[in-house]
N, C-alpha and C positions, 0 to 999 in steps of 0.2 A: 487383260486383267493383270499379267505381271509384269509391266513397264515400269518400270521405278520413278516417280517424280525427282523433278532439281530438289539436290538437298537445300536448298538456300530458297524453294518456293513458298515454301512455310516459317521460315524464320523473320522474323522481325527486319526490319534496316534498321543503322544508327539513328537515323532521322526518325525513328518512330518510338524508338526508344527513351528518345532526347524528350518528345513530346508527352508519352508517357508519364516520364518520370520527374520532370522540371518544377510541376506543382509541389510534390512532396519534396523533391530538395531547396524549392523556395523557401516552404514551412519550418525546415530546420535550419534554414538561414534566420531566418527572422525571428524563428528561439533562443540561437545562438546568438543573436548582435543581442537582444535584448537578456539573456543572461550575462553577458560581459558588460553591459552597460549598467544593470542594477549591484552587480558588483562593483563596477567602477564608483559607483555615487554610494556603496553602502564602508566602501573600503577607509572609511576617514575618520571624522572623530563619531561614530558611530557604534553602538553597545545593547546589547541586548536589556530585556525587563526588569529589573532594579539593579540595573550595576548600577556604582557608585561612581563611573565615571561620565555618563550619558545624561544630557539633557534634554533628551527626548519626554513627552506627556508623563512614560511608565517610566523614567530612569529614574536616578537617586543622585542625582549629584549634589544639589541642591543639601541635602541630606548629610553629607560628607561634610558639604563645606561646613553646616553649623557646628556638628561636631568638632573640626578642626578650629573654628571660631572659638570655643570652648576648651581647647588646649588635649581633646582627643587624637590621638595618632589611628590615621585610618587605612588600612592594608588590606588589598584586593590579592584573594587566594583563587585558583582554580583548582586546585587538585588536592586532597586529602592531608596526603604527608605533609605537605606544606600549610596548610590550616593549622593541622591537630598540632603541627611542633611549636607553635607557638602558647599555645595554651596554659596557663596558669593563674594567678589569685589575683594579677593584677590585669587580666584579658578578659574581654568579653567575643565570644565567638558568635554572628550572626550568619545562620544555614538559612541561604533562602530560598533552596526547594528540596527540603529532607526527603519527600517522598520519592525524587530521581536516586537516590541513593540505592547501592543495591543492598542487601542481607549483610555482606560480608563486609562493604561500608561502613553500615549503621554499627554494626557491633563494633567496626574499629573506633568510630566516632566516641560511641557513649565509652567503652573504655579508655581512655587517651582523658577524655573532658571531666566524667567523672568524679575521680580523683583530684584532679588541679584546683578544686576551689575557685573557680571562675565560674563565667555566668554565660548561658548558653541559651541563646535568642531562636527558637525554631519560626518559620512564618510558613503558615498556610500547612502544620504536621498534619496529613489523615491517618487513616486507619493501615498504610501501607510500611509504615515509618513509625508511627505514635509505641506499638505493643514493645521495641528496642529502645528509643530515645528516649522514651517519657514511660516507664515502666508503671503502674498501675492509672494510666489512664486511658477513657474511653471519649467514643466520638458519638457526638446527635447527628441529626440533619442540619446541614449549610444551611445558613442565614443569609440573605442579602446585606448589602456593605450599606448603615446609613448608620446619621445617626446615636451616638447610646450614652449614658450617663454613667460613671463607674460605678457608683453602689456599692463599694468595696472599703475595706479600710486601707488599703495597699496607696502608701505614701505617693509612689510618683503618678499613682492614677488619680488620688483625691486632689493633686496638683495640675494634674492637665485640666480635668474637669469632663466633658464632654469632646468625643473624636468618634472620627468615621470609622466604624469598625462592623465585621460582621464576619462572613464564609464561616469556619470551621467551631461547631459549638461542642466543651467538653465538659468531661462530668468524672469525678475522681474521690475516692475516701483519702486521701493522703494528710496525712496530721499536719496542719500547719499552711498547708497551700492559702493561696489567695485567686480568689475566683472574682473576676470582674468584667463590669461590661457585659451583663446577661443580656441573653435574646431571647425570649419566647423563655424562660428559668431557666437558661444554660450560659455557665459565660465562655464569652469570645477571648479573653486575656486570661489567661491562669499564670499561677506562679508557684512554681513547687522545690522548695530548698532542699537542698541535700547537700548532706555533712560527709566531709572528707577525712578517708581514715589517714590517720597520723603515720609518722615512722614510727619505727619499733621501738616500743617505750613509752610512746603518746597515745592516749587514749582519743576516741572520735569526737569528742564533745571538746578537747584540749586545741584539736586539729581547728585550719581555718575551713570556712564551708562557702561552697557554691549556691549556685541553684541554676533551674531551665525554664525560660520564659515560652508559654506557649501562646503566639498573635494569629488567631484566627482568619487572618488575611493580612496583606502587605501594605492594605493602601494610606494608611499613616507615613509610609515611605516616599510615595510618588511624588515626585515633583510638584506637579498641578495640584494636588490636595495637602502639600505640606502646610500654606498657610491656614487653612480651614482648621474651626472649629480649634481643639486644643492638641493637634495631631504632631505640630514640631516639638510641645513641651513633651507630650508623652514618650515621642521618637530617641529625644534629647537624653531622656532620665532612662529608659531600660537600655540604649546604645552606650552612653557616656557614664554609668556608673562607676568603671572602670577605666583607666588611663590611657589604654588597647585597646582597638576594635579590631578585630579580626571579619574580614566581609568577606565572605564564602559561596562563592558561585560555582556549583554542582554543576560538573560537564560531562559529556558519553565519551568524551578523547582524553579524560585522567586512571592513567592503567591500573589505577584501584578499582574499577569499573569491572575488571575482566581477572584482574589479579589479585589475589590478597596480598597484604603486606609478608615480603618477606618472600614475594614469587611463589607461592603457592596458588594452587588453580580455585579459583574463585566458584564450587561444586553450591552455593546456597542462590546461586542467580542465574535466572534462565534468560535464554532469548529474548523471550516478551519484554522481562523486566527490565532491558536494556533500551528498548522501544520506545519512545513518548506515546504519551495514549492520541497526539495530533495524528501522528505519521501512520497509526492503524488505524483511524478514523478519515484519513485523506487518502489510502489506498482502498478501502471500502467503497470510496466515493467514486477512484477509477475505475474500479471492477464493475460499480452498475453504471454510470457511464457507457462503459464499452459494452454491456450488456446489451444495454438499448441501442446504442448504434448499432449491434449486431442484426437487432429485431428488427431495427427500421431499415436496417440496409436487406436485408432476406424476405419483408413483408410484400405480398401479393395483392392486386388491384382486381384480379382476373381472370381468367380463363384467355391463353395464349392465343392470339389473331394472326392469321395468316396475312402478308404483305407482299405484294410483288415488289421484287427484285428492282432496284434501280438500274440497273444494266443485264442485257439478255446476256446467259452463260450456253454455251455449247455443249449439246449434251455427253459429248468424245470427253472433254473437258470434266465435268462432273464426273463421269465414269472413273478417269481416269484417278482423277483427284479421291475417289473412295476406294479404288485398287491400292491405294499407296499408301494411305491407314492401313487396310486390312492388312497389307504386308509389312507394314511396319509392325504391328501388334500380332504379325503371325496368326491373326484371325480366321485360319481357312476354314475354321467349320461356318464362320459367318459369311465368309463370298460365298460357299457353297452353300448356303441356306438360300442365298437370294439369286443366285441363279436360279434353281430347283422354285424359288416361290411365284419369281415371273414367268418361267417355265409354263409351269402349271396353270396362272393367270390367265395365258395367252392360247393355251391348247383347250382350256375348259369350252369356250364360245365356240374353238371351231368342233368341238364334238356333239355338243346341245347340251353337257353339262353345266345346271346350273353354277354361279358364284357361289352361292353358300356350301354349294360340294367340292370344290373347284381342289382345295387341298384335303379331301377325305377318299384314302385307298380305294374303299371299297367303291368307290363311286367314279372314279378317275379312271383306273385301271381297265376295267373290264370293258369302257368307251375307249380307252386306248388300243386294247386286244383285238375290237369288234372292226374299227379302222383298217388298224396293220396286224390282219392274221399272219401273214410269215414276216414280222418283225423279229431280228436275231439279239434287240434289245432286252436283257434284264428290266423291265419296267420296273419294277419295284423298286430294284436297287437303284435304278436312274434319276426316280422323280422321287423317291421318299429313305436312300440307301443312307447308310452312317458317312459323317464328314471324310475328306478324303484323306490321307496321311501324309502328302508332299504337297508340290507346287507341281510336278509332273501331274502327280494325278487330280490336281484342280482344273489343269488345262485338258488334260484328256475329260473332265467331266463336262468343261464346257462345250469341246469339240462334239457329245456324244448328242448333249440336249440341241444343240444346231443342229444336228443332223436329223433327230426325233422331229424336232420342230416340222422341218423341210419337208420329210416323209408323209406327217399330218395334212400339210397342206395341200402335197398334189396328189394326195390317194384320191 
């Protein structure tokens, strides 16, 4: 019982390790070539959803160019500071996803914009951005994109005519606004001016005035729908109003994201709000994913079937091999449970005690007593005693029940 197995009988070889493990380093092979490889093809003149530089279905380039055809100068911003410094009476700034913006953005935005008497194109504002950018307006239910006649007296809509318009429907008291493009009574285009206060000494009615266009979705923009319907005259008149386009593409790598202007810590934006709502809704997805692989990998067919062995084992061999657990785990109350239980096993039939008494004191004992009256054994303590405290006394436990055994047999 305390022979010590090869420490290397139970370990692995290289070779089984290799075998093991070769699948899953395949698998991250062939993630990796194919992440360097969509990288490589995505690395060129490629652009994300309405930049102005992308010819892709969703890009906008197409969009630039007429403006430029028009004698608009058109400038791609990625970051805050660099947007809002441009801003003034003769710019128009187009945000095309106010809502990534965090708290501490949006207040820098609307004060910066403002002021400057220019004209501030939001696409696609909800309820996350609208209560800062567009201050006394609210949001309905999204519309689908089809579609819509202006209905409005708002000059450059009564000039497009009908365009593809829809998502975000708003609703507002604001004196003077212009509401166009209803969906279901809400319209999808509002227009809401706002008067810029003067220097000191000019009154706000003297001063020049802005205003903020709200477009319920973007797809007047898109390439593939520019030509449709009256989508590039409308694009044309709220982008090109102004001499400037300022085109503003909201990123999570512009440290106004994290910082406010001026290095002050950014305490109005949380974590989430740094988040796209894609990247929480595609970790969701891996988490039950992995859920269900877990089910399916831990699901049961059965109740466990015994199977013989493809090769005979020696029973020195097995012994051996469960000595060298036990003592690796220091287990001696378990050797010493299963000596004590074969023990017992093997003594019950040569006494006539039944199996079902076979490990019950009361019943063991006293056919042990009746055997070997001048036994100098502890019975009790031998066949039913507390575990023993060393490996000396495992071995002296074994030596005692051999000997018990022996006496049984030739009384």
């Amino acid at each position: 019982m305390t022979s010590p197995l090869s420490p290397t009988s139970l370990a692995p070889s290289a070779r089984q390790v290799w075998t093991r493990g070769r699948g899953l380093l395949l698998a991250l092979l062939v993630l990796l070539t194919a992440g360097i490889a969509m990288a490589a093809l995505r690395s060129g003149e490629q652009y994300g959803r309405l930049d102005p530089r992308s010819a892709d279905r969703f890009g906008s380039r197409a969009t630039a160019e007429l403006l430029r055809d028009h004698g608009v100068s058109v400038t791609v911003r990625t970051t805050l500071r660099a947007a809002t410094a441009e801003a003034g009476p003769d710019t128009t700034l187009l945000v095309t996803n106010p809502d990534l913006l965090t708290s501490t953005q949006q207040h820098t935005l609307r004060a910066r914009t403002a002021p400057a008497g220019g004209r501030t194109v939001l696409l696609g504002a909800g309820p996350p951005s609208l209560g800062t950018l567009a201050p006394g307006v609210r949001t309905d239910t999204p519309a689908p994109v089809s579609a819509h006649a202006p209905r409005c007296s708002l000059p450059a809509a009564v000039r497009a005519g009908t365009v593809d318009i829809g998502g975000e429907r708003y609703e507002t008291d604001t004196p003077g606004a212009d509401s166009c493009y209803p969906s279901h009574g809400a319209p999808t285009l509002l227009r809401i001016p706002e008067a810029r206060t003067g220097s000191a000494g000019t009154s706000a009615t003297d001063a020049a005035s802005g205003d903020t266009v709200l477009l319920g979705s973007p797809d007047i923009l898109y390439n593939d729908r520019l030509d449709q319907q009256g989508n590039a005259s409308l694009a044309l008149q709220l982008l090109g109003s102004r001499p400037h386009l300022v085109w503003y593409l909201p990123s999570l790598s512009d440290d106004s994201a994290s910082t406010a202007d001026g290095g002050e810590d950014n305490a109005g934006s949380t974590f989430l709000e740094l988040i796209p709502s894609g990247w929480l809704w595609g970790t969701f997805q891996l988490f039950l994913a992995a859920l269900l692989a877990a089910v399916w990998r831990a699901r049961r067919l059965g109740p466990l079937v015994t199977e013989r062995l493809p090769v005979a084992i020696r029973a020195s061999e097995s012994t051996e091999g469960r000595a060298g657990l036990y003592r690796k785990a220091n287990a001696r109350d378990h050797a010493a449970s299963a000596l004590r239980t074969a023990t017992r096993d093997r003594l019950a039939p040569l006494l006539g005690v039944p199996p079902t008494k076979a490990h019950r004191p009361d019943s063991l004992i006293p056919a042990v007593s009746a055997r070997l009256p001048d036994s100098d054994h502890d019975l009790a303590a031998l066949l039913f005693g507390p575990a023993p405290t060393g490996d000396a006394a495992l071995i002296r436990l074994a030596d005692q029940l051999d000997a018990l055994e022996r006496e049984v047999r030739t009384s």
